[in-house]
Every structure is written in structure tokens, then in C-alpha cells.
C-alpha positions, 0 to 999 in steps of 0.5 A: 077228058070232057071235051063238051061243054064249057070252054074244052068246046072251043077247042080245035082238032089240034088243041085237043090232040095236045090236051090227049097227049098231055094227059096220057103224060100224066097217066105214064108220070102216075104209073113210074110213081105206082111203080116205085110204091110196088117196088117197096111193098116187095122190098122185105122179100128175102128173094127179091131181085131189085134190078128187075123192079127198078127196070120197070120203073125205068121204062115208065119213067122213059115212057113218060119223056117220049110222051113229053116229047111227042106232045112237044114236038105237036105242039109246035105245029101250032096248037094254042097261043104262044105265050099259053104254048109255053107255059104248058111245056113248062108244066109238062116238064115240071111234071116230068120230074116227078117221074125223074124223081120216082126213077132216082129214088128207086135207082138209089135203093138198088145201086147202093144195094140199100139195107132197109130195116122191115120196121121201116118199110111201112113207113116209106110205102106211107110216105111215097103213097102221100107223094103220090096222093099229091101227085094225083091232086096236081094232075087233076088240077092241070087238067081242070085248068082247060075248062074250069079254072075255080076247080083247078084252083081248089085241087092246087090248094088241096096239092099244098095241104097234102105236100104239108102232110107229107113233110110231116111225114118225112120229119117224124120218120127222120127223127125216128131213125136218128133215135134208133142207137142200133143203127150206125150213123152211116146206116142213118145218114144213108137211109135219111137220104132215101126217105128225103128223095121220097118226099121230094116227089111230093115237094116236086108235085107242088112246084107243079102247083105253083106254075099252074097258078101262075098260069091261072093268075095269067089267064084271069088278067 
């Protein structure tokens, strides 16, 4: 976190605790989502045990409300304006569902006891990792928007072309399986699901985009 030079430098005790704590909510936001990427590298083990990956999951998923939470719970004691108070709880919360969304795909894969064809696999850790490029883009974009609003900006336009690759991705990996007569349409309609809750981690990110611009228009008023 720059916390010299710029505007951070005006920043009081509490306004920069909150900043940390919103931070660290991404950091464990990143991790829920890196922790469904590992869980889909493994996947093609014959021995896997998926309860064991999806747990993991969980608890970063969880790690990131109590973050949320503890941030909130601060942020009430009085750091920054109210109207600029409110419009951070609503990024963070909107960040917090994209790590809902890593835990949701994840849970879908092992409740369901999904059987993902190998041939596939590849193709969902692609995906999922263009979910999580657009991720990473929004969270630099959020932190740019304490002290450099330009710079916030280029990365939130840069979160909107890589959501696009994403749906690229997503449509052409659709349209492979819906070719493939070997598997059941039941199988497809299942196995379309999944690739459809992977890609809506990335279509979450930009939603986090837009109300950083929100914000943005906001504060240059």
C-alpha cells in the first residue's frame, strides 16, 4: 500500500487502518479464487478427494467475510465522509462475491460429484484463470482509486476488455461441448452450468468495475 506522497498523505490513523483492512479483503478474495484454480489442476487425479479441496476453498472464502466484516465494523467508528464510507462498503461487498462465486463453483463441482471429461479440464482452468486476470485488474483498480484516480481508471477499462475475453472464452468452450454427440445432453446441460459459474467470477469482477466508476465520476464532481 503507498501510503506517502499523493493523496494517501492526507490520510489520517483511521482512513489508512480501513485502507489495510480492505486490502487484506482482497488479498483473501485472490486466495478463495487461486484456490479453485488448484482445485482444477487436480481434478484428473483418479484419487482425488474433492471434499478436502473444496474445504480449503471455504475457509478462504470465509476468511474474506470476517475481513469484510471486521473492515465494516471499523469503518463505522468514523474513517472517511459518509457518502464516500458507503460507496466502499458497496465495493467491498461487491468484491466479496466474487470469492461467493469461486466457493459456489467449487461446491457445484463436489456436491454434484461432477464427471468432467479430461479433454475439458485445460479448458476450465483457462477459463477460471482469465476470471482471475480480471480479478486481479479490478483489485489494482480499487486500490488506485485512494490516490490516483487516472490510474484507476486505465486498469477498470483494462477489467472490461479482459471480462470480454472471458466471454469469448466461455461461448467457444459452450459450443465445443454442445458438438460433442458422445456426451449426453444431461452431461451438457450439467457440465454447461459449471463453465457458466466460472465465468460469472470474471462478470462479477467487472460489476466491481462499474461501481468503482461510479465512485470515480463521484469524486471528480
Amino acid at each position: 500500500m503507498k501510503i506517502e506522497g499523493g493523496i494517501m498523505q492526507f490520510f489520517g490513523k483511521k482512513e489508512l487502518r480501513i485502507i489495510e483492512l480492505f486490502e487484506d479483503h482482497m488479498v483473501a478474495v485472490e486466495n478463495t479464487v487461486n484456490s479453485l484454480i488448484d482445485f482444477l489442476k487436480h481434478l484428473d487425479e483418479p484419487d482425488i478427494d474433492r471434499e478436502v479441496y473444496v474445504e480449503k476453498i471455504r475457509k478462504h472464502e470465509s476468511d474474506a467475510d470476517d475481513k469484510r466484516r471486521k473492515m465494516e465494523t471499523e469503518m463505522y467508528l468514523g474513517a472517511f465522509l459518509p457518502n464516500f464510507r458507503g460507496d466502499l462498503l458497496g465495493i467491498a461487498e461487491s468484491i466479496d462475491v466474487v470469492a461467493n462465486k469461486a466457493e459456489s463453483t467449487a461446491d457445484l463441482i463436489e456436491l454434484q460429484n461432477i464427471d468432467i471429461p479430461k479433454e475439458f479440464i485445460p479448458k476450465l482452468i483457462e477459463l477460471a484463470e482469465k476470471s482471475l486476470e480480471t480479478y486481479l485488474c479490478v483489485k489494482k483498480a480499487a486500490t488506485s482509486i485512494f490516490d490516483d484516480m487516472d490510474l484507476a481508471n486505465e486498469y477498470i477499462n483494462k477489467t472490461e476488455d479482459l471480462e470480454h475475453e472471458s466471454d469469448l472464452l466461455e461461448k467457444a468452450l459452450v459450443r465445443t461441448l454442445f458438438r460433442k454427440e458422445e456426451i449426453e445432453l444431461a452431461h451438457k446441460i450439467q457440465l454447461e452450468k459449471l463453465i457458466k459459474k466460472l465465468a460469472d467470477i470474471s462478470d462479477q469482477a467487472e460489476n466491481v468495475s462499474d461501481r468503482l466508476q461510479i465512485v470515480i465520476f463521484k469524486r471528480r464532481i
